[in-house]
C-alpha positions in Angstrom: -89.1 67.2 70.1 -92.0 66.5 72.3 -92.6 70.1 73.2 -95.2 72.4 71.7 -94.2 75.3 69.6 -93.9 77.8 72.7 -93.6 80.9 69.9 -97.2 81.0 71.2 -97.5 81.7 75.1 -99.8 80.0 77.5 -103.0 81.5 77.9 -103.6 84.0 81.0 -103.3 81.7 84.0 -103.9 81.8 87.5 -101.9 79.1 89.2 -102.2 77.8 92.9 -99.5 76.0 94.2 -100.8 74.0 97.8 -97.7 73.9 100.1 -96.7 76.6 99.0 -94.5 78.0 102.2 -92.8 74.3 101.5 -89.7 73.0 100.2 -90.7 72.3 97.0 -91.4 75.6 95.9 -88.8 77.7 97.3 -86.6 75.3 95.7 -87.8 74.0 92.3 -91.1 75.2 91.4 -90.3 79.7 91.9 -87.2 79.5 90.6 -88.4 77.6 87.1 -91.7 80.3 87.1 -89.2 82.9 87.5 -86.6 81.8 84.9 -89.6 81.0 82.7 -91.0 85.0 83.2 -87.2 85.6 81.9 -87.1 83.8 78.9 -90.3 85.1 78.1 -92.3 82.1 78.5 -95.1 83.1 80.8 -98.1 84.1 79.9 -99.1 87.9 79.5 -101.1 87.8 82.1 -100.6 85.3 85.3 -101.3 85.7 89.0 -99.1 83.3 91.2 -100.9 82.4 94.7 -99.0 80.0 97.2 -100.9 78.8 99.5 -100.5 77.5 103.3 -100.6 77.5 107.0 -97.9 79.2 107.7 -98.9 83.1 108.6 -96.9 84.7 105.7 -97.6 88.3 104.9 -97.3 89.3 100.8 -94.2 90.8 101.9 -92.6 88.2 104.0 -93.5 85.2 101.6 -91.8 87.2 98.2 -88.4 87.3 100.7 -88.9 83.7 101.6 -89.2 82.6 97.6 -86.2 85.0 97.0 -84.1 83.5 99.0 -84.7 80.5 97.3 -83.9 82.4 93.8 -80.6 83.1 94.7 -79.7 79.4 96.1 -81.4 77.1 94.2 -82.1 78.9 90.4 -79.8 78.8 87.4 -80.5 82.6 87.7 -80.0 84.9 90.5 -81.8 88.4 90.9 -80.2 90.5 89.2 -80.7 93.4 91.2 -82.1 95.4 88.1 -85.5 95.3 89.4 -86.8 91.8 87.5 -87.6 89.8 90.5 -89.7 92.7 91.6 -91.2 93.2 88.6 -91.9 89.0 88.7 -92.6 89.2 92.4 -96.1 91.7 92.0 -97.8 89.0 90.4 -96.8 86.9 93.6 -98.8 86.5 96.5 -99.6 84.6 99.6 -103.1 82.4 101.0 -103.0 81.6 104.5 -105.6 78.4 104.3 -106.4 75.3 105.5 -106.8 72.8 103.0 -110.0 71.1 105.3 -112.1 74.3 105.6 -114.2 74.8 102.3 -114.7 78.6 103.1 -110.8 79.0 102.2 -111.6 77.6 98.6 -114.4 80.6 98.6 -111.4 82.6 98.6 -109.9 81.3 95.8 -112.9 81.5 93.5 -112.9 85.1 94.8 -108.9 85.1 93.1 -109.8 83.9 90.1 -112.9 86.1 89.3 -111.1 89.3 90.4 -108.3 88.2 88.1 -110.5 87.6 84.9 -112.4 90.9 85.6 -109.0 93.3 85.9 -108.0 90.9 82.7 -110.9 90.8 80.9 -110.5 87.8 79.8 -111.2 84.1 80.9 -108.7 82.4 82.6 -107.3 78.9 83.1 -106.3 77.8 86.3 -103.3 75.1 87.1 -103.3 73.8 90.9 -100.5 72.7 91.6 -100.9 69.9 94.7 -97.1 70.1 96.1 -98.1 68.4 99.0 -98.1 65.6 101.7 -99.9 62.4 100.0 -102.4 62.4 102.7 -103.7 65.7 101.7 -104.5 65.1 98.0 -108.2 63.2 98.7 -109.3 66.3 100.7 -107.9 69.2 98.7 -109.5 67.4 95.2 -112.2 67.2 97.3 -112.6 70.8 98.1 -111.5 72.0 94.6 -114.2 69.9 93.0 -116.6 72.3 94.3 -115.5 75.3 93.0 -117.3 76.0 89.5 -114.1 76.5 87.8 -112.9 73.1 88.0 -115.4 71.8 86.0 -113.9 73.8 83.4 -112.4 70.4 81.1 -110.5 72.9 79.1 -109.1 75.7 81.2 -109.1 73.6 84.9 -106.0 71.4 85.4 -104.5 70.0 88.3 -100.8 69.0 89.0 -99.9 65.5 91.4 -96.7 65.3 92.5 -95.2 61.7 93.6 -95.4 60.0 95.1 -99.2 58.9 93.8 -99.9 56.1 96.0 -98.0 53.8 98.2 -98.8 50.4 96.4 -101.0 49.3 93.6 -104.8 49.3 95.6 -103.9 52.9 97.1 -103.0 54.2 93.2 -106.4 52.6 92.2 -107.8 54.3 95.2 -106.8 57.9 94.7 -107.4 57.2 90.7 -110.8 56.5 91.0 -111.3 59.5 93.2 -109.4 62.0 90.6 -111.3 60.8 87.9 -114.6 61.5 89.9 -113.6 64.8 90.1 -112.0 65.7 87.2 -111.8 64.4 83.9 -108.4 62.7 83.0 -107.3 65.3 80.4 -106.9 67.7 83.2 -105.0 65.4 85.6 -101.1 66.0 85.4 -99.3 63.2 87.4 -95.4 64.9 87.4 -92.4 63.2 87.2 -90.0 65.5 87.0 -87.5 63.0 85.3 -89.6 63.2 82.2 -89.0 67.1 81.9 -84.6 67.1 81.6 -83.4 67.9 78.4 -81.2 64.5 78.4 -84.2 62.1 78.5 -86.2 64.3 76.3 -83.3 63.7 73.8 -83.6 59.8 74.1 -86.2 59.5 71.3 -85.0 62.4 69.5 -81.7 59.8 69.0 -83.5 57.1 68.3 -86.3 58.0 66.2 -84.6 61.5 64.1 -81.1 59.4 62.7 -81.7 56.4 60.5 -78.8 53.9 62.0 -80.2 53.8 65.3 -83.5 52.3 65.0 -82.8 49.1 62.6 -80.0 47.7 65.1 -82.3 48.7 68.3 -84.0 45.3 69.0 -82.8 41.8 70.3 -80.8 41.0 67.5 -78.1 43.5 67.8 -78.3 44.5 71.7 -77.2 42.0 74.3 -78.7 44.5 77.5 -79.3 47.9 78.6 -78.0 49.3 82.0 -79.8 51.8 83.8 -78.2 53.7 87.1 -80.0 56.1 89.2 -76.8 57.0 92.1 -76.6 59.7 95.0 -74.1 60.4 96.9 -75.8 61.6 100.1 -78.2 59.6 102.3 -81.5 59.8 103.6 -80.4 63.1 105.4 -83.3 64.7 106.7 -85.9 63.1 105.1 -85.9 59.4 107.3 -89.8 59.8 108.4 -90.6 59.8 104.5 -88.2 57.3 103.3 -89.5 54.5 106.3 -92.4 54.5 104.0 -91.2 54.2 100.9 -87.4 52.9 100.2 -85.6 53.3 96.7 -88.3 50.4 94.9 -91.2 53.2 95.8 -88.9 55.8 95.6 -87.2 55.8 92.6 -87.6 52.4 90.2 -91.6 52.5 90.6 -91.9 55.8 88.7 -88.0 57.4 87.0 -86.0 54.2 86.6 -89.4 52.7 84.7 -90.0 55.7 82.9 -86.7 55.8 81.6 -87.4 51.9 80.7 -90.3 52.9 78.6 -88.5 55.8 76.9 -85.5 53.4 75.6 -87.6 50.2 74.9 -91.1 52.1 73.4 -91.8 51.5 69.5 -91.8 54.5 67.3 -94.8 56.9 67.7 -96.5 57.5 64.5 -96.8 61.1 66.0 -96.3 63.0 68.7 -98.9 63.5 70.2 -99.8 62.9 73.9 -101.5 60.1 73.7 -100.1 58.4 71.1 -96.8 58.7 73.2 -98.5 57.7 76.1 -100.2 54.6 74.5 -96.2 53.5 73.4 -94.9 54.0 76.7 -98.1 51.9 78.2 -97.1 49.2 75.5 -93.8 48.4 77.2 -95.4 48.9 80.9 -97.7 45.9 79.6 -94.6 44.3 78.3 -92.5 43.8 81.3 -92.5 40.7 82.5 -93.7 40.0 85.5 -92.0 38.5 88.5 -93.0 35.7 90.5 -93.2 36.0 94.2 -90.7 32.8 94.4 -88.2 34.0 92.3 -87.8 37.4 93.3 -84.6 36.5 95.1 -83.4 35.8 91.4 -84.5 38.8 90.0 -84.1 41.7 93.0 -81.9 42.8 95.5 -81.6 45.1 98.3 -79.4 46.8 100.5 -79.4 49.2 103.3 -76.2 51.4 104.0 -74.5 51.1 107.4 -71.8 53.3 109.2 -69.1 54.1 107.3 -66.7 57.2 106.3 -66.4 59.5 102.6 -63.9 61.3 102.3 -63.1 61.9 105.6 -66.2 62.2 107.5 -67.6 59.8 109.5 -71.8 58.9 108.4 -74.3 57.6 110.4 -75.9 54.3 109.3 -79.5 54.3 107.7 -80.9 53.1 110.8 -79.2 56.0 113.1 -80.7 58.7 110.8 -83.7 60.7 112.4 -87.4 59.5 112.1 -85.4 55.7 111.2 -86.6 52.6 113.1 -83.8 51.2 115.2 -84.2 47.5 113.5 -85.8 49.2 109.9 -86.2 46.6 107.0 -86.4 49.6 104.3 -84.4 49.4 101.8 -81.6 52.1 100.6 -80.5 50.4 97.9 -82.4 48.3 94.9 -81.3 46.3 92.3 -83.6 44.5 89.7 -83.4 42.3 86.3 -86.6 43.2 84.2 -87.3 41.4 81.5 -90.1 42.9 77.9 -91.5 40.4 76.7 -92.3 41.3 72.9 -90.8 40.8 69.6 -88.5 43.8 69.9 -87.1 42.9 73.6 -87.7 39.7 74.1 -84.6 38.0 76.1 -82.8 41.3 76.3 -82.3 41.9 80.5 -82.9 45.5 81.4 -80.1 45.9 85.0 -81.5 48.7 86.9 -80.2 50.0 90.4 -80.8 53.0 92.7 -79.4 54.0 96.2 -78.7 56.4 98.8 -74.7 56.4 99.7 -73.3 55.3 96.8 -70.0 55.9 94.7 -70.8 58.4 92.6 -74.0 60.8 91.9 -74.7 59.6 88.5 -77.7 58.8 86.6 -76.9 56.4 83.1 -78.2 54.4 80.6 -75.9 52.1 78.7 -77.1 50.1 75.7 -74.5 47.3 76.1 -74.5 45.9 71.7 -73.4 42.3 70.8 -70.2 41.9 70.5 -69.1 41.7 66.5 -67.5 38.5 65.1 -63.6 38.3 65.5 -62.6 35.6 63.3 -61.1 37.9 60.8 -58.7 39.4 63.0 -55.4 38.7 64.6 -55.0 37.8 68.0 -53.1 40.7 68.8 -56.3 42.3 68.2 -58.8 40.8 69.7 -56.7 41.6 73.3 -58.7 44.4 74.0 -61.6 44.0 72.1 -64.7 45.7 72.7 -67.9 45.3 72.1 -70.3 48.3 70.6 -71.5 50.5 73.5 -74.0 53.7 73.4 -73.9 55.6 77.0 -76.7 58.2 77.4 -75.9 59.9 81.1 -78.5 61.8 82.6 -76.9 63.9 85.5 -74.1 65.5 86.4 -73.0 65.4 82.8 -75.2 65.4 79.9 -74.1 63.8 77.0 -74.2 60.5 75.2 -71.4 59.0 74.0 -70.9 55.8 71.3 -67.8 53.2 72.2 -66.5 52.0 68.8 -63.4 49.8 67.8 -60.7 51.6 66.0 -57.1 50.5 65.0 -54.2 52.0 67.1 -51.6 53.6 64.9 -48.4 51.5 63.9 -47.4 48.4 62.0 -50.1 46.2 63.6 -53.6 45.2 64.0 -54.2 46.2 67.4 -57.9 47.6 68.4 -58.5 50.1 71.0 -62.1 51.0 71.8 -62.5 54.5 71.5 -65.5 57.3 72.0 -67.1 59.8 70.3 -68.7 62.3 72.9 -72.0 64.5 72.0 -71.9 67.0 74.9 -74.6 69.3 75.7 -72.3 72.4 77.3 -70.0 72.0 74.5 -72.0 72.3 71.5 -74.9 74.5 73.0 -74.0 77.8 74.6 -78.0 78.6 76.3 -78.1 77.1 79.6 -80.4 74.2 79.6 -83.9 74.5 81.0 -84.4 73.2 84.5 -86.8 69.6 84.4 -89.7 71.8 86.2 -89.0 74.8 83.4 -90.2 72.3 80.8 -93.0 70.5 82.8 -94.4 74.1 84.0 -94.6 75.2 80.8 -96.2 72.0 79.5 -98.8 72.3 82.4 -99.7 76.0 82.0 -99.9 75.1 77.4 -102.2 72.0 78.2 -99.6 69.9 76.9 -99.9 66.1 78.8 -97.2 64.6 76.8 -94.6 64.2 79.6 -96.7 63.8 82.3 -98.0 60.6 83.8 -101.8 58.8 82.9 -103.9 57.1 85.2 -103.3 53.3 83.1 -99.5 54.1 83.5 -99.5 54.8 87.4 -101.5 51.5 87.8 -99.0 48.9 85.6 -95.9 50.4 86.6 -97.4 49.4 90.6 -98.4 46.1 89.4 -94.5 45.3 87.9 -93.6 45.7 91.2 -95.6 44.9 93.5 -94.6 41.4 93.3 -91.3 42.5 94.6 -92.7 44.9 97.4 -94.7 42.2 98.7 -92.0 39.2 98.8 -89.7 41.9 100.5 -92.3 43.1 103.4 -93.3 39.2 104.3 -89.2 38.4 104.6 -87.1 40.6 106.1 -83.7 40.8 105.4 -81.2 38.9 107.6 -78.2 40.8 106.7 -79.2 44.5 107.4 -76.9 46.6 107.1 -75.2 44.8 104.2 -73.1 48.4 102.2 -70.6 50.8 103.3 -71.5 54.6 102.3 -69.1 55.1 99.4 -69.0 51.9 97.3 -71.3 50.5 94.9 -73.7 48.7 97.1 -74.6 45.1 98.5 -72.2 42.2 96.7 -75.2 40.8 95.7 -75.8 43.2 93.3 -72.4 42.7 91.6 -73.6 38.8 91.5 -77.5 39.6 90.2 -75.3 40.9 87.0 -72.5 38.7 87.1 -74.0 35.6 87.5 -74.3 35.8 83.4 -70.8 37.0 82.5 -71.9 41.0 82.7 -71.0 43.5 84.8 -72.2 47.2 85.9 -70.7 50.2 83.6 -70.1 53.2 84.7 -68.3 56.4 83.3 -64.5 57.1 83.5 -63.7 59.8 85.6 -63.6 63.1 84.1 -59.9 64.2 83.3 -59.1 67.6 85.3 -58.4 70.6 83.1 -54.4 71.7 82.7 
């Protein structure tokens, strides 16, 4: 759908990933190159190089990403020799991203590559690092000769980029000093699972989708981002974020985009991206006084799940003792345009909640009932199409269908397109599919510098009205239920409610 024919592989590549001894790699970004390398997606010819501070040898940093294979990827090693086959193209760069003799070093890498290759090679950096450090290494990597290189040079931004709309501008306008904006890849790694990818696919490949997809037929659309964990270790980041920076600032409105754009006349990148930039533009914007209307927050306090006692936000390590920061965040958007105008897009995100779930539910009008008998219109449902993310991945359509017997009595029933059942390959991991893009020069699912920049100023509104009053009612959710009670009235208030799935029936 919106990948590129990958019959043809990426060109021979040298990729840096920055942070390399970190987190993010042992966990997400190895494991795809390596299951990648299996499928037989990577290039001929490609030299992995982490780099970092730690004082890893060759040796000692292969063991440290293996162990990472064999927790975190859909594929183990084997033990048949591939991860050591994959591993010799691994290697380690002790460096300090302020001293500009390190990036010597790399330049060294990549010209010692293309001469045993004897060919040219593009180069991916991939910036999997603290925000703080991006301005310095882009600064560093602009000097190397390679960079300049608008068709073989591209670097890779993780989130989150910038803390608020001025800081986004900021560290745009210093990118784009560097580097030209074809070769800037913002990631969101939402964008790369197979689920979302599908969302146009439904829309835009079957016919009786599209003409019923407007204001005329759809009364809302839900969308839930849920987890069922808390802040855990990560309280120093998330003082300086909370879920609006966290989560609805970049996934929840991406996922907005990908269910409200209009139909691409093609697919390619920027055509997509211009669509997706269309609804940004679209989305009404929020007045500071009627925020309260709009948004709501929560924090979680104390509280037990299943059987274990959890610490409230503010006891977690690197938390304030009085911290405003939010945990949980609900908000009404509206899109103003001819397709959407009127329809309320519910989102909410949180740490502690009910279930780990991320959904979107297009929530139709409900059909005219004068036609039926009353015993009928006792349950009576409207149309409902329910597109869930993660655990599961499927999408499901609610219809009305008579209930055998004598009578007319309705009973809403689903018809369930699931991705395990019907497809026996394993899906690609979100960073399988944004790797790939990356490495192919393929910007589609990645984020532009105009999209970064709106989806801050729909927002900001709401960041700023939360940071001048602080909340009175801190800690206002147990760990375990579906948030504040003002979120339940945000939706309520006009005769709605939140959807979620039903539980899954146990097998036998």
């Amino acid at each position: 759908m919106l990948k590129i024919n990958h019959t043809k592989k990426p060109a021979p590549t040298v990729l840096f990933i920055f942070g390399g001894s970190g987190d993010l790699n042992q966990r997400k970004l190895t494991p795809a190159l390596y299951n990648l390398w299996m499928d037989g997606l990577m290039p001929e010819k490609f030299s992995i190089i982490g780099t970092g501070r730690t004082d890893y040898s060759n040796e000692k940093f292969r063991d440290h990403l293996l162990e990472g294979i064999n927790e975190f990827s859909r594929r183990k090693s084997d033990g048949n020799g591939s991860w050591e086959k994959f591993s010799q193209q691994v290697s380690y760069l002790r460096m300090d991203v302020d001293q500009p003799k390190d990036y010597v070093a790399m330049a060294k890498i990549i010209s010692d590559c293309e001469a045993e290759w004897g060919v040219e090679a593009h180069v991916l950096f991939y910036l999997a690092v603290a925000p703080q450090l991006v301005p310095e290494i882009t600064t560093n990597l602009n000097k190397l000769e390679k960079s300049k290189d608008k068709n073989k040079a591209r670097i890779v931004i993780e989130k989150p980029f910038g803390h608020d709309l001025k800081s986004a501008e900021e560290l745009n306008r210093l990118l784009t000093e560097m580097f030209d904006e074809s070769q800037i890849y913002r990631i969101d790694h939402y964008l790369g699972k197979e689920t979302v990818q599908n969302i146009l696919a439904l829309r835009f490949a079957n016919a009786l989708f599209e003409p019923i997809w407007n204001r005329n037929y759809i009364d809302h659309v839900q969308i839930t981002a849920a987890e069922t964990v808390g802040v855990e270790d990560r309280g120093g980041y998330y003082e300086r974020s909370g879920a609006l920076r966290d989560m609805v600032q970049n996934h929840i409105l991406q996922l907005i985009c990908m269910v409200a754009m209009e139909a691409p006349v093609s697919f390619e990148a920027d055509e997509i991206r211009n669509k997706k930039s269309d609804v940004l533009n679209a989305i009404r914007k929020i007045k500071k006084e009627e925020v309260q209307q709009y948004a709501v927050r929560g924090q979680y306090s104390q509280g037990w799940v299943q059987g274990q006692q959890e610490k409230a936000y503010r006891e977690e390590k690197g938390v304030a003792p009085n911290s405003s920061v939010e945990t949980f965040a609900a908000v009404k958007f509206y899109i103003d345009n001819w397709r959407w105008q009127d329809v309320p897009f519910y989102v909410r995100t949180g740490k502690f909640l009910k279930e780990k779930t991320t959904l979107i539910t297009v929530q139709f009008k409900e059909a005219p009932k004068y036609a039926f008998p009353p015993e009928a219109s006792e349950t009576w449902r409207s149309n409902r199409l329910t597109i869930s993310i993660q655990p599961e991945m499927d999408i499901r359509l609610r219809f009305q269908a008579k209930r055998p017997g004598q009578t007319m009595s309705l009973n809403p029933v689903n018809m369930v397109f699931s991705y395990s059942d019907n497809y026996d390959a394993p899906q690609p991991e979100a960073y399988e599919t944004l790797l790939l893009d990356a490495m192919m020069g393929n910007p589609t699912q990645f984020m532009r510098g105009d999209q970064v920049e709106i989806a801050w100023e729909v927002i900001e509104p709401i960041l700023e009205t939360w940071e001048n009053r602080p909340p009175v009612d801190f800690p206002n959710y147990a760990p375990g239920t579906w948030g504040p009670e003002d979120a339940e009235a945000l939706i309520a208030r006009e005769g709605r409610n939140w959807i979620t799935l039903p539980p899954k029936r146990k097998e036998g």
